[in-house]
C-alpha positions in Angstrom: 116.4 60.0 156.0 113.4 60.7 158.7 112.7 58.5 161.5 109.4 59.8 162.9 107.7 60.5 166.5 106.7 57.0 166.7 109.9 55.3 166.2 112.2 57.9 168.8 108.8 57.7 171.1 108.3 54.1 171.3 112.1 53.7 172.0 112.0 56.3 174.5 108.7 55.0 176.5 110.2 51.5 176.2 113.6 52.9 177.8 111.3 54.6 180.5 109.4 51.6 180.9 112.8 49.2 181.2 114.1 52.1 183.9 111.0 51.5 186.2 110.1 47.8 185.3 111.9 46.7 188.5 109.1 44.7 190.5 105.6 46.4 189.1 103.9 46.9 185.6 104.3 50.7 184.5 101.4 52.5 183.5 101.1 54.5 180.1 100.3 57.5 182.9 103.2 57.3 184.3 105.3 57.3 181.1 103.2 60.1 179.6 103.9 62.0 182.8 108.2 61.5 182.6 108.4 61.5 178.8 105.7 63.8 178.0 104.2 62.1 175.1 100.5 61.8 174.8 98.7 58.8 176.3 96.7 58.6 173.1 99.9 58.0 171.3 101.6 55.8 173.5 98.1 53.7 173.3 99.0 53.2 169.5 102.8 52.0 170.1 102.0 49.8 172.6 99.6 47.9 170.9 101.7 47.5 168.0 104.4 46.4 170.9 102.1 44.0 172.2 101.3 42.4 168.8 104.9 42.0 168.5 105.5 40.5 171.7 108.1 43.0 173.5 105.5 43.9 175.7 103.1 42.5 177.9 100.4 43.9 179.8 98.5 43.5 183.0 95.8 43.9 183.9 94.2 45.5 187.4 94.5 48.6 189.6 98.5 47.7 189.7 98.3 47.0 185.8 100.6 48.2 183.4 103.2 46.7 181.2 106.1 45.0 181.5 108.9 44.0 178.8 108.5 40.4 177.3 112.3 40.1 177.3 115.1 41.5 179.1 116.4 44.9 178.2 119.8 43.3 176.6 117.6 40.8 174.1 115.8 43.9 172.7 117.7 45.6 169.7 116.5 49.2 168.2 115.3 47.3 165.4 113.0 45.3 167.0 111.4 48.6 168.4 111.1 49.9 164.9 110.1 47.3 163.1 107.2 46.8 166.0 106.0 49.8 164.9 106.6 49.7 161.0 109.3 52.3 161.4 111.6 52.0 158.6 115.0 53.6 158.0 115.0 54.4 154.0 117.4 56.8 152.7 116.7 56.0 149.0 113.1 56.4 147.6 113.5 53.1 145.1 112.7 49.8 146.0 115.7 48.2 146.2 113.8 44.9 145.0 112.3 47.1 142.1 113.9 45.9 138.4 113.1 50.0 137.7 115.5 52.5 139.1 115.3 55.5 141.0 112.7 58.2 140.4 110.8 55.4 138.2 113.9 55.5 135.8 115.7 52.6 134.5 118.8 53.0 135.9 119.8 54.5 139.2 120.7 57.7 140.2 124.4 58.7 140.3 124.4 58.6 144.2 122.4 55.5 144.5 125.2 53.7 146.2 126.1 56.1 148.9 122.8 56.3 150.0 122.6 52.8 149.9 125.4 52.2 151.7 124.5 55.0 154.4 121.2 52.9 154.8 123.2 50.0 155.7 125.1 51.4 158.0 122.7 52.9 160.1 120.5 49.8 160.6 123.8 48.4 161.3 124.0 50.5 164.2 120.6 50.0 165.3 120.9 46.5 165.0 123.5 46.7 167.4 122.3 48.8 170.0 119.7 47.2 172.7 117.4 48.5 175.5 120.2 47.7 177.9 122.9 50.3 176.0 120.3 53.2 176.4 119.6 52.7 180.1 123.5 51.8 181.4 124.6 54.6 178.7 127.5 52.8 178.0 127.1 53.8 174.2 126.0 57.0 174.4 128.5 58.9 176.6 131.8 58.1 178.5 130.9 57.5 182.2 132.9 60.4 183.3 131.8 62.8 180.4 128.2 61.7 182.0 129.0 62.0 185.4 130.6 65.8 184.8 127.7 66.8 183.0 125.3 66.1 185.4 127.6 67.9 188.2 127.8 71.2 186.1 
């Protein structure tokens, strides 16, 4: 399974953007600048946001994007799918009446892949924009608060 640049970076800049969205759009600069991901590429995902209506931007000297939906309404797999980011750990088609490997049956693993598939956009599916910035999913509050004092 690979989940590339574009999928972890569009997450991340919408995280960065959800942080900072409190009263005023947020620039691509200023993402770019925190995040360290290429204007140029953060161009790409946010169109492809747009078009998907997470996103919104403004225009002006004070212009900059905002999210379309609160932080909590926005699952991983929204993000992902925005950007045509898919999560595949089998190379058939799962439609496909041919088999893995372009053989007519499937491979001796098939299922475990399959089911490994599932459970991961499971997870994704689950997790929203809100989970990332209270990071009440990825860490215990005190494990997080004792990192950050050591």
């Amino acid at each position: 399974m690979k989940l590339t640049s574009k999928g972890r970076y569009a997450v991340t800049a919408l995280v960065d953007l959800a942080r900072f969205n409190r009263d005023n759009p947020v620039s691509l600069r200023d993402i770019s600048l925190r995040q360290g991901i290429s204007i140029d590429f953060l161009e790409q995902i946010f169109s492809k946001l747009k078009k998907k209506e997470i996103v919104q931007s403004i225009r002006g000297t004070q212009g900059g994007y905002v999210l379309n939906r609160q932080p909590n309404e926005i699952k991983l797999t929204n993000i992902f799918d925005a950007v045509d980011e898919k999560v595949k750990t089998v190379q058939c088609k799962k439609e496909s009446k041919k088999g893995c490997n372009g053989k007519a049956t499937k491979c001796l693993t098939h299922n475990l892949w399959d089911e490994l598939e599932n459970h991961i956009n499971n997870f994704f599916e689950e997790k929203s924009l809100e989970d990332l910035i209270t990071k009440k999913n990825t860490r215990k509050n005190s494990e997080w608060t004792l990192e950050k004092k050591i």
